[in-house]
N, CA, C and O atoms as a GROMACS GRO file, in nm:
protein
  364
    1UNK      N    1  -1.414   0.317   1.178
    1UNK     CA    2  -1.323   0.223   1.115
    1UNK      C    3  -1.371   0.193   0.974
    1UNK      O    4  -1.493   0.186   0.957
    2UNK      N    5  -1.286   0.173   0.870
    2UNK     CA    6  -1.331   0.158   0.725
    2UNK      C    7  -1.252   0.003   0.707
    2UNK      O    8  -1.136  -0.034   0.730
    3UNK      N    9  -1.396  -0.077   0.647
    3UNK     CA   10  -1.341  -0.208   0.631
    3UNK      C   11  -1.353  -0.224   0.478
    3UNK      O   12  -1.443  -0.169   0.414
    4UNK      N   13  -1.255  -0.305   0.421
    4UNK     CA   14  -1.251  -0.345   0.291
    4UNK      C   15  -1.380  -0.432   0.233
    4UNK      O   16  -1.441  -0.517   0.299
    5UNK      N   17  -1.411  -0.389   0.077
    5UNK     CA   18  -1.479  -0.506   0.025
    5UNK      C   19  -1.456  -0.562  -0.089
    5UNK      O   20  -1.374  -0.501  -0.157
    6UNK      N   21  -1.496  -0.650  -0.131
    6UNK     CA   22  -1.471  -0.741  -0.246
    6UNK      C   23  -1.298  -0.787  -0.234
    6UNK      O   24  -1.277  -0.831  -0.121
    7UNK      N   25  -1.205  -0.788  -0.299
    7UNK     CA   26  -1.069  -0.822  -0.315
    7UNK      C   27  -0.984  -0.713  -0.313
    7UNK      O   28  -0.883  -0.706  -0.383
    8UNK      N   29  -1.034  -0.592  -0.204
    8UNK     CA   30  -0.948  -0.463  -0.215
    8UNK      C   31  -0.896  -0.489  -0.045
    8UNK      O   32  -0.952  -0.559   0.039
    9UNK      N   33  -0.791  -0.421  -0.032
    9UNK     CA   34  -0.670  -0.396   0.082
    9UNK      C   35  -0.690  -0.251   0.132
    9UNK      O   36  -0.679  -0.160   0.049
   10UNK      N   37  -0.710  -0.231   0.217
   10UNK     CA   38  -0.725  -0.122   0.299
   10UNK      C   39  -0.555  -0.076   0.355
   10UNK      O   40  -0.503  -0.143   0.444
   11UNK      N   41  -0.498   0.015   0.306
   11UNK     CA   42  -0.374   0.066   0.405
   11UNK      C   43  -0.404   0.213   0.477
   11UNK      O   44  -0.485   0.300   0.444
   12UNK      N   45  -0.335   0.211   0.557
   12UNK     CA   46  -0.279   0.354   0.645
   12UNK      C   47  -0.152   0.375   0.573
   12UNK      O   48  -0.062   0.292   0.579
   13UNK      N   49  -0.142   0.483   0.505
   13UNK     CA   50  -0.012   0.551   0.442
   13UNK      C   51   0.103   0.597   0.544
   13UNK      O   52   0.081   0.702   0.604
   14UNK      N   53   0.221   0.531   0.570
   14UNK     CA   54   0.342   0.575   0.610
   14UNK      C   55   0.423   0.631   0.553
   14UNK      O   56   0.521   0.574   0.507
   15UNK      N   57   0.390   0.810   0.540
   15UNK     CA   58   0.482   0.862   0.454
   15UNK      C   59   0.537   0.877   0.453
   15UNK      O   60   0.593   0.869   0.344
   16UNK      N   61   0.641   0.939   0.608
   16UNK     CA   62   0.751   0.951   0.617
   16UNK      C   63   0.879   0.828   0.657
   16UNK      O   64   0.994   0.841   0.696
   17UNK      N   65   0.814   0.734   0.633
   17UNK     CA   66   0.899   0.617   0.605
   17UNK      C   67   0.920   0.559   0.484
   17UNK      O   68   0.911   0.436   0.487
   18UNK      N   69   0.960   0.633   0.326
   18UNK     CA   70   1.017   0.592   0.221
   18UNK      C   71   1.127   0.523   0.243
   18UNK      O   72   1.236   0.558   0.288
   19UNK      N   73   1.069   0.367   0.187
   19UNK     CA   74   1.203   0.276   0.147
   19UNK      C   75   1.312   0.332   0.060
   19UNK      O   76   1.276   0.368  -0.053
   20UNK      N   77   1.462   0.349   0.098
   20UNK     CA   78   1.516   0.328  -0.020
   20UNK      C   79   1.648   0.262  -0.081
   20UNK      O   80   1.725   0.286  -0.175
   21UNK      N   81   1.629   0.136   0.052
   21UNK     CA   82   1.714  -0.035  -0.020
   21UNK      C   83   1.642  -0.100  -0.141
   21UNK      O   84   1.701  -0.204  -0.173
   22UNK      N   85   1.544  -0.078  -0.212
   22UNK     CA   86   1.487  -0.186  -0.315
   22UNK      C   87   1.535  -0.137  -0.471
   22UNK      O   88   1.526  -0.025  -0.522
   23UNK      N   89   1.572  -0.225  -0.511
   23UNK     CA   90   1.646  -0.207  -0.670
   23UNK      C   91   1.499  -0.196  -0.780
   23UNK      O   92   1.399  -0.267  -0.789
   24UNK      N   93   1.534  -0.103  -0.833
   24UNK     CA   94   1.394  -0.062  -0.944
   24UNK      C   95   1.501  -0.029  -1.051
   24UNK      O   96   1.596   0.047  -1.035
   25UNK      N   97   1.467  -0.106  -1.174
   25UNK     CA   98   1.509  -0.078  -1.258
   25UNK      C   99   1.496   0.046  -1.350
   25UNK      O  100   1.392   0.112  -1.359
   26UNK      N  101   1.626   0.073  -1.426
   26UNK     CA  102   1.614   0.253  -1.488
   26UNK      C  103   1.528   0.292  -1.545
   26UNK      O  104   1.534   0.414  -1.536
   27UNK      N  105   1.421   0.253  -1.619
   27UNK     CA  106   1.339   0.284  -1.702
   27UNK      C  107   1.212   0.307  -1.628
   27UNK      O  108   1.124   0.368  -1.688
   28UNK      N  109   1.188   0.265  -1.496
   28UNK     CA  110   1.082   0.314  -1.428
   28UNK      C  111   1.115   0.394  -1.264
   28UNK      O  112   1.035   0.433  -1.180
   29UNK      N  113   1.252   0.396  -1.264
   29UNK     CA  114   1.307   0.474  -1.117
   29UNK      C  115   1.288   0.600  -1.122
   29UNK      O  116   1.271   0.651  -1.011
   30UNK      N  117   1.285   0.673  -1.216
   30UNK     CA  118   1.190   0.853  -1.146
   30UNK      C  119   1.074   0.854  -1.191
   30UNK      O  120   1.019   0.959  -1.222
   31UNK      N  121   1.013   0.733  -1.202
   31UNK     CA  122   0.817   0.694  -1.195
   31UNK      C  123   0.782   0.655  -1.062
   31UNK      O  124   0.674   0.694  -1.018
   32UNK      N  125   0.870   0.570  -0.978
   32UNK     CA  126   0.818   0.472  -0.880
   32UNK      C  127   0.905   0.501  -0.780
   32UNK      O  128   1.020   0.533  -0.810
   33UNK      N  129   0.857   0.495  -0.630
   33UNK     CA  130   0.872   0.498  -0.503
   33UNK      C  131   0.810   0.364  -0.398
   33UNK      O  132   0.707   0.306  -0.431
   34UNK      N  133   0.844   0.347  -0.342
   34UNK     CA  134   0.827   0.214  -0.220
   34UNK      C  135   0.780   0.320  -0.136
   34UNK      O  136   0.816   0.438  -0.139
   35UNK      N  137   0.680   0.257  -0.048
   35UNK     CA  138   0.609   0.326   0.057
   35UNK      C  139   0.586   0.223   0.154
   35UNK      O  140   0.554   0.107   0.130
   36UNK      N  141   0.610   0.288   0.291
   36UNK     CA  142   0.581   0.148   0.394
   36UNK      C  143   0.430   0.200   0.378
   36UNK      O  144   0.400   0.294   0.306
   37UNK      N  145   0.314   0.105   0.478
   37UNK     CA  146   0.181   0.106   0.482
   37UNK      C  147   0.158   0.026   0.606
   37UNK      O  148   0.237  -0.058   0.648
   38UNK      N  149   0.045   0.059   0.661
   38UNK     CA  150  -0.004  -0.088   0.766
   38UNK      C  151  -0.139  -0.116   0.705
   38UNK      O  152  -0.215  -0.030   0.660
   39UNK      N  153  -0.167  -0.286   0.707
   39UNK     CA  154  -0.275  -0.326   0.683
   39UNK      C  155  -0.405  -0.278   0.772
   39UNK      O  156  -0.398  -0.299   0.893
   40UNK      N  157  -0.513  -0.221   0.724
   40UNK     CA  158  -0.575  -0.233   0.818
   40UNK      C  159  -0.717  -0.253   0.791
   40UNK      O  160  -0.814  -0.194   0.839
   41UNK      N  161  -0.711  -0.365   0.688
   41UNK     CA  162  -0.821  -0.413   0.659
   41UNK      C  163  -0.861  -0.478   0.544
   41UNK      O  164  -0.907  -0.393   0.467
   42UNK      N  165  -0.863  -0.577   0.502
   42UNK     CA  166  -0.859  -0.710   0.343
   42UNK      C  167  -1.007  -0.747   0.353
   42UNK      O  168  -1.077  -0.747   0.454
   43UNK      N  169  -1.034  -0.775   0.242
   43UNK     CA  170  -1.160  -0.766   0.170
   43UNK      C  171  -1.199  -0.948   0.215
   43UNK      O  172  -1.115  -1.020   0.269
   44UNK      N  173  -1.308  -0.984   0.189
   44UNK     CA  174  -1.372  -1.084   0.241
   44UNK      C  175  -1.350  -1.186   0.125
   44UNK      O  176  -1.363  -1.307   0.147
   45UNK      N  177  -1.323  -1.147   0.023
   45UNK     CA  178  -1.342  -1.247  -0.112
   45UNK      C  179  -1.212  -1.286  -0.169
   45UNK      O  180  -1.217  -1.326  -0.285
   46UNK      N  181  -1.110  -1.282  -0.120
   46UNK     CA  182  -0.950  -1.351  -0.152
   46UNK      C  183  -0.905  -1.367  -0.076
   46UNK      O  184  -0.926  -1.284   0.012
   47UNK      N  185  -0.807  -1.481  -0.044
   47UNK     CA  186  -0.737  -1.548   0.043
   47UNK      C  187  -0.596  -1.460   0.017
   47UNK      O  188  -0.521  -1.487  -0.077
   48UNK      N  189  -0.571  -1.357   0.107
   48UNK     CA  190  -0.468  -1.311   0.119
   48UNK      C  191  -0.365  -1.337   0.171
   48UNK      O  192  -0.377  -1.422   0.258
   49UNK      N  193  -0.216  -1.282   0.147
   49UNK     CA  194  -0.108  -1.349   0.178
   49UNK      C  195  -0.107  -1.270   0.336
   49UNK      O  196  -0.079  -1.337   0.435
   50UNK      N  197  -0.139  -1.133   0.346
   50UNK     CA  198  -0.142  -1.032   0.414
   50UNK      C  199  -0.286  -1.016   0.530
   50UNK      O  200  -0.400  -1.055   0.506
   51UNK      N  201  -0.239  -0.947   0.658
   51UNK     CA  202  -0.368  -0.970   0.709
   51UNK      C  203  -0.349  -0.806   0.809
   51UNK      O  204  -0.256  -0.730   0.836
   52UNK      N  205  -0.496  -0.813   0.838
   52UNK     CA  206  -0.485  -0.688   0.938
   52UNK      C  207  -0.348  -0.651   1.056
   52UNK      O  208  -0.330  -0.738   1.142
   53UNK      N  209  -0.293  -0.576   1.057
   53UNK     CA  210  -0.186  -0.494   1.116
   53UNK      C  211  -0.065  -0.542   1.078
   53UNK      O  212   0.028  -0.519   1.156
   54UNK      N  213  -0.039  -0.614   0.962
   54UNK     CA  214   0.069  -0.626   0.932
   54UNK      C  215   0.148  -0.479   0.838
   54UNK      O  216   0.093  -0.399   0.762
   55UNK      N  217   0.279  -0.486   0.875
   55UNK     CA  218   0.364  -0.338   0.785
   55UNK      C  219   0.416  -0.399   0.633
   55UNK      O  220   0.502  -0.483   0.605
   56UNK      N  221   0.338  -0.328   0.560
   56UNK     CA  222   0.399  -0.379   0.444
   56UNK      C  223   0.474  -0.262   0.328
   56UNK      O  224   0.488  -0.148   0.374
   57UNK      N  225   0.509  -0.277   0.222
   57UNK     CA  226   0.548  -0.193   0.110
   57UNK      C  227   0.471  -0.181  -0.005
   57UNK      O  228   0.430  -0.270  -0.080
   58UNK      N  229   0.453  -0.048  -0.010
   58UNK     CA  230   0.380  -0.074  -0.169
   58UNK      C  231   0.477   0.028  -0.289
   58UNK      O  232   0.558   0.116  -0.261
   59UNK      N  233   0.437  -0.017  -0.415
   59UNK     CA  234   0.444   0.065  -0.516
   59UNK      C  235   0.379   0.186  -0.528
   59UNK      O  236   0.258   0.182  -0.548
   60UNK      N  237   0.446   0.318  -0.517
   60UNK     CA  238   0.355   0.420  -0.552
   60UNK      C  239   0.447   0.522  -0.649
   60UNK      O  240   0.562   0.556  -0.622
   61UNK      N  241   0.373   0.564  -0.767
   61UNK     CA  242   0.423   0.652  -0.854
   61UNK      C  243   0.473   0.752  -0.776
   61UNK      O  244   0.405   0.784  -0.678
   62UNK      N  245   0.613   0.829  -0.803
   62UNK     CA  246   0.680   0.924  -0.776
   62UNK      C  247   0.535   1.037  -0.758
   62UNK      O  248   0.510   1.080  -0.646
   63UNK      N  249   0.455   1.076  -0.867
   63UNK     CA  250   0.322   1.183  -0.790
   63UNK      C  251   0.254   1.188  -0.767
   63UNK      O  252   0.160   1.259  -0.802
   64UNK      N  253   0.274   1.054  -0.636
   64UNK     CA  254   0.226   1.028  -0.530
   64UNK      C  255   0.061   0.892  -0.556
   64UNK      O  256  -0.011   0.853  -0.463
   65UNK      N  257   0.046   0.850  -0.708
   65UNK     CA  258  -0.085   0.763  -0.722
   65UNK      C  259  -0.050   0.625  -0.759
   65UNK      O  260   0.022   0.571  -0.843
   66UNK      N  261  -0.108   0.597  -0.687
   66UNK     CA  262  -0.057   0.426  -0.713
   66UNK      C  263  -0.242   0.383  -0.743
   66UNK      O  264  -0.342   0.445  -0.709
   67UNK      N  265  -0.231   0.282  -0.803
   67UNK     CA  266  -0.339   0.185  -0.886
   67UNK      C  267  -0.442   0.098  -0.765
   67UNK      O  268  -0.476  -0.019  -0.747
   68UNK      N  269  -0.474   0.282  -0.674
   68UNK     CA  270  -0.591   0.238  -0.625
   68UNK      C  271  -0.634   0.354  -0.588
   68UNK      O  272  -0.583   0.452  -0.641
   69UNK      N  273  -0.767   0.377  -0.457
   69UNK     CA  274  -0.831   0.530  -0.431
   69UNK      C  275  -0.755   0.561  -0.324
   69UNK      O  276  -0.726   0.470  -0.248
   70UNK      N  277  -0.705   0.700  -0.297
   70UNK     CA  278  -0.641   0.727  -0.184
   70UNK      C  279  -0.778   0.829  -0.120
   70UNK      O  280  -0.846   0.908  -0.185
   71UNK      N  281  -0.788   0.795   0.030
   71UNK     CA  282  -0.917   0.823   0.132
   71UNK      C  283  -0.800   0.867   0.219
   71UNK      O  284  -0.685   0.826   0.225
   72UNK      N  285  -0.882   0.991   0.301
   72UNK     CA  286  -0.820   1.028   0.364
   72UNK      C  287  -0.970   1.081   0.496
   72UNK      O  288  -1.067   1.146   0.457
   73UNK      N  289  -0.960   1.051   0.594
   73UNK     CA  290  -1.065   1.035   0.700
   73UNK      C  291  -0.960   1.045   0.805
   73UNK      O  292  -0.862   0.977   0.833
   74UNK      N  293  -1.045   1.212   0.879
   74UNK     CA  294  -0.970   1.253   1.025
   74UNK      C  295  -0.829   1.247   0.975
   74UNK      O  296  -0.750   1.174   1.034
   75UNK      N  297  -0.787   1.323   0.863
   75UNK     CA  298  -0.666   1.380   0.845
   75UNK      C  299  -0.561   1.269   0.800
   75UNK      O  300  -0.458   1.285   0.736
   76UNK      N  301  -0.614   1.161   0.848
   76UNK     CA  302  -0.511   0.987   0.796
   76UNK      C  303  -0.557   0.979   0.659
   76UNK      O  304  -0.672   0.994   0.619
   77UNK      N  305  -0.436   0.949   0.581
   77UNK     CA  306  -0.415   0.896   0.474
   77UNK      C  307  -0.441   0.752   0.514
   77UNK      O  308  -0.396   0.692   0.611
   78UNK      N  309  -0.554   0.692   0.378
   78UNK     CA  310  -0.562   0.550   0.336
   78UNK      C  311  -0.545   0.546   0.232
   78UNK      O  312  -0.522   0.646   0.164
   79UNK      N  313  -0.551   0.414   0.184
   79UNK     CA  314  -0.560   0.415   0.015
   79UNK      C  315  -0.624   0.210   0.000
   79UNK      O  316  -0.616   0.114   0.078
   80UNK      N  317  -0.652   0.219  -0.066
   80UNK     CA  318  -0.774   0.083  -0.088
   80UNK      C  319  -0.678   0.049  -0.224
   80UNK      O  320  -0.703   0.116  -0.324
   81UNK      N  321  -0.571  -0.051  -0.233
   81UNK     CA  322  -0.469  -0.115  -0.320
   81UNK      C  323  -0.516  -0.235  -0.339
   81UNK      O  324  -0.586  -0.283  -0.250
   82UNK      N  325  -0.491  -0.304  -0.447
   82UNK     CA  326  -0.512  -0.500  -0.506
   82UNK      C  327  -0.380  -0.513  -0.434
   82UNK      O  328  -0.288  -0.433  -0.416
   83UNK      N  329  -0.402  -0.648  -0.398
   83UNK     CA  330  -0.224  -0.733  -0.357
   83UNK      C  331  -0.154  -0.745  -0.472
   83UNK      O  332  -0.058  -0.822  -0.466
   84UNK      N  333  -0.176  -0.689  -0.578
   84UNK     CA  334  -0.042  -0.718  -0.690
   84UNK      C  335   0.055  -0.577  -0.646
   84UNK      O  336   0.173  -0.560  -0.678
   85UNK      N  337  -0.032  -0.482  -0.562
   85UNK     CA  338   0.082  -0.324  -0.582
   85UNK      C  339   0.144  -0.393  -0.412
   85UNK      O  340   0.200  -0.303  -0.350
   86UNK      N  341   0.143  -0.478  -0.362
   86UNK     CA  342   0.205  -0.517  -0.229
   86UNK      C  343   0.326  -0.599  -0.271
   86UNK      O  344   0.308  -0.713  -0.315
   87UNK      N  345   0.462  -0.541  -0.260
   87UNK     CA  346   0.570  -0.606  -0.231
   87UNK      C  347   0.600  -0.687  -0.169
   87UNK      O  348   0.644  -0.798  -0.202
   88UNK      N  349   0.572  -0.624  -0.023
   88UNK     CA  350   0.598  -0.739   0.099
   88UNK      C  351   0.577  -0.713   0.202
   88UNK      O  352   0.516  -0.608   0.223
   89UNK      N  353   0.615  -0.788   0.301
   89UNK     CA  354   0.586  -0.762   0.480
   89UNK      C  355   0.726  -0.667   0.543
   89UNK      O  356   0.838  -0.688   0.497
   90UNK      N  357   0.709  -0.591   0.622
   90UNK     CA  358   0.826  -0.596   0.713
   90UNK      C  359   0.811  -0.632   0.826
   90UNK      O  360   0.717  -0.616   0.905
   91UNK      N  361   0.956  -0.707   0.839
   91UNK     CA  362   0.906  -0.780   1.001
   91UNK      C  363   1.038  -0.733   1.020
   91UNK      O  364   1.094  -0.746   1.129
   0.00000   0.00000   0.00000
């Protein structure tokens, strides 16, 4: 299991679940893609809105890098994101 540190977010990448109800304006819509994710692991040093196993959305550039490290362990995609690239929950 890989746990977060300092103020970083641990996700599991849901790739084949691209959002595509969210309005992105023209000047950055063939840059940016919505990606579902599950939490699976927040760092010890910020009071997050988000917590372990929740499904959330993130921002990720159309080729494929969003503004954190993408890890990939036993074939699963992770990626270690700040809560500013987190949209929201799905419930």
């Amino acid at each position: 299991m890989i746990k977060a540190t300092y103020d970083n977010i641990i996700v599991k990448l849901n790739e084949t679940h691209k959002v595509e109800n969210i309005i992105i304006p023209d000047n950055v819509k063939n840059t940016m893609r919505t990606v579902e994710a599950e939490v699976v692991s927040v760092g010890p040093d910020y009071p997050y809105e988000v917590k372990e196993g929740d499904k959330i959305l993130i921002q990720q550039y159309t080729s494929g890098q969003t503004e954190g490290i993408e890890l990939v362990i036993d074939d699963v995609k992770y990626m270690s994101v700040a809560e500013k690239w987190v949209l929201g929950r799905v419930e």
